[in-house]
N, C-alpha and C positions, 0 to 999 in steps of 0.2 A: 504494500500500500504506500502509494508517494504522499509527501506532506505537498500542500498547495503553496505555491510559489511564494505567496503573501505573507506563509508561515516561518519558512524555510529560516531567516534571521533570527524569529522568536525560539527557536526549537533547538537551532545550533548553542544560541545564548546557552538556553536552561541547563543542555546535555553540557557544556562545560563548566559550568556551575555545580551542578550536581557531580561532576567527576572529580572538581577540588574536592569538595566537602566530603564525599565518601570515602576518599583517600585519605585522609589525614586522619592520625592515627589517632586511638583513641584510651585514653588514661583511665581504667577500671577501676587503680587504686582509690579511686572519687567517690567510690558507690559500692565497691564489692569488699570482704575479707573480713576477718574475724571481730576489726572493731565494728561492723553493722551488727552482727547476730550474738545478740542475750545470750550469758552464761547459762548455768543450769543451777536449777534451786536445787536445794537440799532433796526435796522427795523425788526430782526427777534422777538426781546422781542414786539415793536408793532403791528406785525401783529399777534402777539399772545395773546393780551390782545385785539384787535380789533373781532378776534373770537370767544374768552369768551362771549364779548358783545351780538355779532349777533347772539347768541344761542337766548338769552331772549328776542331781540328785536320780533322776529318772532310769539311772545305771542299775543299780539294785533288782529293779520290776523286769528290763531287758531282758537282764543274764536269767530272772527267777522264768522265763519267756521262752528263752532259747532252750533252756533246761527241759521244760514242760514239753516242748514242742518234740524233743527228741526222744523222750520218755515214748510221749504217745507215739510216735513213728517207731520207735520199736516196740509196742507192745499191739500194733498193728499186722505189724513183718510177723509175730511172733504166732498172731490169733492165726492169721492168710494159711497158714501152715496144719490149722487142727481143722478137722470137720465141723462145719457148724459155727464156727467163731466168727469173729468180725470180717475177716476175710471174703468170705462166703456172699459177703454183701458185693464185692465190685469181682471185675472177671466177665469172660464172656459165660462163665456158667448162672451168674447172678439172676437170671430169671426166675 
């Protein structure tokens, strides 16, 4: 799309105007970094050291998990083996 003749002065002006000004660099230190953004109050530093915690608290129930979990899986293998046991449920004889 061509600009209309009459334009052509007004449009070259703008476009190098707006090429100073986009170019020139621009100083973030004015507006951005640790002095804009609030400390942290008291309750927010301990509910943030209380979440740390409760990460590793939840180790205990895991392991009590993985334990359980292996238990049943062998006392599964164990039933699959007798007639009639738990076994007896899965299989293509399971009907």
């Amino acid at each position: 799309m061509a600009v209309q003749e009459y334009l052509e002065p007004a449009v070259k002006d703008f476009a190098d105007q707006a090429k100073a000004t986009y170019s020139a660099p621009i100083d973030t230190s004015k507006f951005t970094g640790r002095q804009f953004v609030a400390g942290e109050d008291p309750l927010q530093t301990q509910a943030i050291n209380l979440a740390q915690q409760g990460v590793g608290s939840y180790q205990p129930f895991l392991t009590a998990a993985q334990t359980a979990q292996t238990a049943g899986a062998g006392a599964l293998a164990d039933s699959a083996t007798t007639i009639g046991g738990l076994g007896a449920l899965t299989g293509p004889q399971a009907y």
